[in-house]
KEKE-3310 file (N, C-alpha, C; in steps of 0.2 Angstrom, whole numbers, plus 5000, padded with zeros to 4 digits):
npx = (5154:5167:5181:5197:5204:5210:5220:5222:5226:5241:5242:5246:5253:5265:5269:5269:5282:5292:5290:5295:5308:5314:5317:5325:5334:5337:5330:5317:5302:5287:5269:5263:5249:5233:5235:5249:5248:5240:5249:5260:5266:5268:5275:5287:5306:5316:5332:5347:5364:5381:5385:5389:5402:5403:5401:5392:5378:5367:5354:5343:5328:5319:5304:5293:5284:5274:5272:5265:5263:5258:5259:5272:5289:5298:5314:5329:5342:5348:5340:5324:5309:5293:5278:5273:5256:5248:5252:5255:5257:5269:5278:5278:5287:5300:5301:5312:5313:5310:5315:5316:5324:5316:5307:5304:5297:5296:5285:5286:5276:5271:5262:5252:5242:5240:5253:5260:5264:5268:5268:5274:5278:5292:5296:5293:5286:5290:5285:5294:5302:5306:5310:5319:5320:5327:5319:5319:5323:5322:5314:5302:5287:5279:5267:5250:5254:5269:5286:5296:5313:5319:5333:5342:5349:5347:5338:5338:5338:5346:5360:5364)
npy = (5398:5386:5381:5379:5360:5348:5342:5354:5361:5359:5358:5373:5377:5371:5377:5391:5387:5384:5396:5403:5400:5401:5413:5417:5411:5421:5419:5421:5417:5410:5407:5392:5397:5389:5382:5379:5371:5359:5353:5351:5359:5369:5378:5391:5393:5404:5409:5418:5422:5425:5407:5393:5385:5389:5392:5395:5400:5413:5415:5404:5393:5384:5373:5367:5354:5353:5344:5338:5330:5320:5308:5296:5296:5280:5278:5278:5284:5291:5292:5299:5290:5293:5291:5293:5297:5293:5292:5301:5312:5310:5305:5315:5325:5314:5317:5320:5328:5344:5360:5367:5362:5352:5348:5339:5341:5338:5340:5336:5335:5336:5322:5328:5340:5351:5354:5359:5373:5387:5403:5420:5433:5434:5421:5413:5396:5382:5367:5352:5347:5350:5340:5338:5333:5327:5319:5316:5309:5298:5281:5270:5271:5257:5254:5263:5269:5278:5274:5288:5293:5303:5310:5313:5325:5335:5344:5358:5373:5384:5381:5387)
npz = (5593:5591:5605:5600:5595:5604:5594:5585:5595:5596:5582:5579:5591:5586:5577:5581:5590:5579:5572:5581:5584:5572:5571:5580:5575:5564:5554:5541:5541:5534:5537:5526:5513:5507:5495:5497:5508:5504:5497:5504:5510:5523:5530:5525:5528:5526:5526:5526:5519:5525:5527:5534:5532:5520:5501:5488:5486:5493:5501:5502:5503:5511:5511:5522:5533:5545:5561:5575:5592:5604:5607:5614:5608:5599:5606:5606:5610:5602:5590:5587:5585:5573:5568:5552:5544:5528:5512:5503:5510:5511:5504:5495:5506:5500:5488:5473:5465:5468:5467:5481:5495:5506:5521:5536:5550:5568:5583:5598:5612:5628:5636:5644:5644:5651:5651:5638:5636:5647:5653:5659:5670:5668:5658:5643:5641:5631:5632:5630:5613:5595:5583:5567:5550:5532:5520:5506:5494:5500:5502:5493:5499:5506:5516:5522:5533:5537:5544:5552:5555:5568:5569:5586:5587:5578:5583:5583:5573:5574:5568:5557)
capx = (5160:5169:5188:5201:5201:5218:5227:5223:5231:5245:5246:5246:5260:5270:5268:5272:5288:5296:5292:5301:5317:5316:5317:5331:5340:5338:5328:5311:5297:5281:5267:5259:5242:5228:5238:5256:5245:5238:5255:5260:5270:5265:5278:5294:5310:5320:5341:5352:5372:5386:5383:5394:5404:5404:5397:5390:5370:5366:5349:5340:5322:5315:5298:5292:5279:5275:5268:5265:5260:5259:5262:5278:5292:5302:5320:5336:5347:5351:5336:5316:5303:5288:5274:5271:5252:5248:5258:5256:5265:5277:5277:5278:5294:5306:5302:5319:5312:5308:5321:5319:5322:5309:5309:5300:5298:5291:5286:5284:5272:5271:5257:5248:5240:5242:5261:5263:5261:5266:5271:5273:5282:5298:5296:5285:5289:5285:5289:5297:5307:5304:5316:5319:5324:5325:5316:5324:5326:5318:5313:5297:5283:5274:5262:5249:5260:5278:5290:5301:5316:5322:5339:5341:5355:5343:5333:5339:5339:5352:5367:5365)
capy = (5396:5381:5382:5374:5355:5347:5342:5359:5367:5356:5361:5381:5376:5366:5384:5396:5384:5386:5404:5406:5396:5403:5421:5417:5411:5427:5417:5422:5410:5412:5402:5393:5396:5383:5381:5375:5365:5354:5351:5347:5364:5372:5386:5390:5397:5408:5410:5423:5420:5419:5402:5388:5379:5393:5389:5402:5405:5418:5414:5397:5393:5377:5371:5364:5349:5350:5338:5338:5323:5321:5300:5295:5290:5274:5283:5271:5286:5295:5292:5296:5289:5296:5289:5299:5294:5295:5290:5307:5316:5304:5305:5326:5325:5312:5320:5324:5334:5349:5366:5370:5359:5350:5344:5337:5346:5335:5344:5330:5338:5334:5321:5331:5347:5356:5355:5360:5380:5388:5411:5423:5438:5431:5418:5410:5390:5378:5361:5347:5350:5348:5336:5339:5327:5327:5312:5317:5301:5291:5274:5271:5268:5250:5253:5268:5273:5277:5277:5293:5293:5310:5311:5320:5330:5338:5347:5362:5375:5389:5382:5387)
capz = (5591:5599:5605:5595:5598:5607:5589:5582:5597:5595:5578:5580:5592:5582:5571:5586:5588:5570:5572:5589:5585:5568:5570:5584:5571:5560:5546:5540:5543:5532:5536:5518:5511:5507:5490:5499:5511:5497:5492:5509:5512:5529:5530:5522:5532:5519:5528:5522:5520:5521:5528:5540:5528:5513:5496:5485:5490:5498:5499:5504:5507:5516:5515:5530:5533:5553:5564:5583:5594:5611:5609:5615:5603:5599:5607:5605:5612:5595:5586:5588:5578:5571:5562:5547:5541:5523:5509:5500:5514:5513:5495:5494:5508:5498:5480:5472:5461:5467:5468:5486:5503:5511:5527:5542:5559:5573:5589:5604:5617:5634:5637:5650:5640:5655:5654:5634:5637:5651:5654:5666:5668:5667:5653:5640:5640:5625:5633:5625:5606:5589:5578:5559:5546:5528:5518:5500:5489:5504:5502:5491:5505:5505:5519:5524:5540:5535:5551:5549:5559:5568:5573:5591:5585:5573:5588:5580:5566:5574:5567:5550)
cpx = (5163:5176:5191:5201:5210:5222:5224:5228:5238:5249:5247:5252:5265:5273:5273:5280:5292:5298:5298:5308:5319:5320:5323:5337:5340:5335:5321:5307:5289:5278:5262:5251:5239:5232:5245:5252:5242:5243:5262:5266:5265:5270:5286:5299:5315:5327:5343:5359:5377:5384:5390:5396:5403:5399:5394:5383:5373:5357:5347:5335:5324:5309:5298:5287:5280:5270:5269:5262:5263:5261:5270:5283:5295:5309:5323:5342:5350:5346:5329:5313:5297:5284:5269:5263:5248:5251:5259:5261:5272:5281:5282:5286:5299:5306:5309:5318:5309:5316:5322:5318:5316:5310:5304:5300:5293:5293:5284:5283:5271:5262:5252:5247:5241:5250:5263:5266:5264:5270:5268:5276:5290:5301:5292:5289:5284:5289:5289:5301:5304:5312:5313:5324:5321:5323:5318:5326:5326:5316:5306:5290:5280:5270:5260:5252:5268:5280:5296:5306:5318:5326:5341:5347:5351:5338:5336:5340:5345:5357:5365:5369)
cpy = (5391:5383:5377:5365:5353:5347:5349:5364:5364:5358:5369:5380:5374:5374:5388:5395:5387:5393:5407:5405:5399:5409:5420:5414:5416:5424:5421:5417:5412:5405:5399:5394:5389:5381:5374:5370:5358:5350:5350:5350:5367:5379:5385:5396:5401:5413:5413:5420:5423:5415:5398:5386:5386:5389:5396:5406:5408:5419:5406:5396:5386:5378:5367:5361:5350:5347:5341:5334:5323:5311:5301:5289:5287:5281:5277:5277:5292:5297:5292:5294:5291:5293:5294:5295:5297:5295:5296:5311:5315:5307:5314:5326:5324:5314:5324:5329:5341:5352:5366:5362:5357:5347:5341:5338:5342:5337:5338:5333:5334:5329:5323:5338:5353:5358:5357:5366:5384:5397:5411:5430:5439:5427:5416:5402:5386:5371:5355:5351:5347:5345:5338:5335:5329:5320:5313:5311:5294:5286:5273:5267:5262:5250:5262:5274:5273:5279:5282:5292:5301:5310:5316:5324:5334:5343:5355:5365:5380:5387:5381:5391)
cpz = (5596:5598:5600:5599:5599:5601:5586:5586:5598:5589:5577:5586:5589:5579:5576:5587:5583:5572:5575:5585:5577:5566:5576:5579:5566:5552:5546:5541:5542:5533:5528:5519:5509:5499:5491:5502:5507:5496:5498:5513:5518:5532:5526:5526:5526:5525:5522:5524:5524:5529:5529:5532:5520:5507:5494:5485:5493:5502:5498:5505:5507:5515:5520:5530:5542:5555:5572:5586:5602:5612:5608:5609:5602:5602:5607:5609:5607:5593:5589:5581:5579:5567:5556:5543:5535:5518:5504:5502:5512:5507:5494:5497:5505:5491:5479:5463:5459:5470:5474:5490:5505:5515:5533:5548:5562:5580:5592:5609:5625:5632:5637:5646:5645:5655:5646:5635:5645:5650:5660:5663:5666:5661:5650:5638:5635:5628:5629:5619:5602:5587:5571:5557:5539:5524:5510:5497:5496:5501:5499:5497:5502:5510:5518:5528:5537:5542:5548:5556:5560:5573:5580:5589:5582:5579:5587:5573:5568:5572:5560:5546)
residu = (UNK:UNK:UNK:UNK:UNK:UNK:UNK:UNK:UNK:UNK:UNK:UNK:UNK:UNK:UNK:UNK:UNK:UNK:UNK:UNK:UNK:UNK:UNK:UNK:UNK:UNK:UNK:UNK:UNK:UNK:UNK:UNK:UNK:UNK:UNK:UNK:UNK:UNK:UNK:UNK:UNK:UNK:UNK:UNK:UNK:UNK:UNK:UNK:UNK:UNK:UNK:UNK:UNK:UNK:UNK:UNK:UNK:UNK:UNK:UNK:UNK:UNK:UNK:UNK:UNK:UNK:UNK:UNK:UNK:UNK:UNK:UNK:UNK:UNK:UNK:UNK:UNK:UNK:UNK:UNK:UNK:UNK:UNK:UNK:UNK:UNK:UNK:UNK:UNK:UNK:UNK:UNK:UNK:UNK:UNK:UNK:UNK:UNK:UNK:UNK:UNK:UNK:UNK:UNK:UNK:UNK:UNK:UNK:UNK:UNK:UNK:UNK:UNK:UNK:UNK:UNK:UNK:UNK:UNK:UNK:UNK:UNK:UNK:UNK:UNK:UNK:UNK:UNK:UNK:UNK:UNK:UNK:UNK:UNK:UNK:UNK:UNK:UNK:UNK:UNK:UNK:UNK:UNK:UNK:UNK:UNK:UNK:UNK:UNK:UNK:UNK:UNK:UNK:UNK:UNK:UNK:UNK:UNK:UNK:UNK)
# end
């Protein structure tokens, strides 16, 4: 058998991520099967209520599309960019006609592979952040590559 190859252990982080920040925020975080992945779901977060700002759910899923990349991204200060390759993904994210949330989770990894990862007895560090953005009635693509924008504010799920 051989080990996993750098973007695989990139994506199984990206995963570990979700999981972490998800269950710190008291939500569920299941990862999908080879059905969801098709369809370009990779895990879904499912939040209980009562929720910031009221409203009558009690009860919310999110599917989740993640990515993880070690290239460094356009930053202006507010905003990264991310290049989403594949126009189906793209596709899959801004469709306004599915029931639940769908969103886009990008982990930006250290370069250096020796610096993504690091425990001890003390801590377990996942360096860098992930950014999430909705693409919901996004702009019909006209190339292969679509640039997704991820607002740094969005470097979290706990405020929900």
């Amino acid at each position: 058998m051989q080990a996993l190859s750098p973007p695989n252990i990139e994506s199984e982080l990206s995963y570990a991520y979700l999981h972490a920040v998800a269950s710190k925020a008291g939500m569920a975080c299941n990862a999908g099967g080879r059905h969801e992945d098709n369809n370009g779901i990779d895990a879904t977060l499912t939040a209980w209520g009562p929720f910031n700002g009221g409203g009558y759910l009690t009860e919310v899923d999110i599917k989740v599309q993640l990515k993880a990349t070690i290239d460094v991204p356009a930053d202006n200060g507010a905003k990264l960019s991310y290049f989403l390759s594949g126009v189906s993904r793209y596709n899959d994210l801004r469709t306004e006609t599915v029931n639940a949330a769908r969103i886009l989770v990008v982990l930006f990894l250290p370069a250096d592979a020796q610096n993504w990862l690091s425990h001890s007895e003390e801590e377990l560090a996942l360096r860098k952040c992930a950014y999430w953005q909705s693409l919901r009635g996004a702009p019909q693509p006209i190339a292969v590559a679509r640039r997704c924008i991820c607002p740094r504010h969005r470097c979290s799920l706990l405020k929900h």
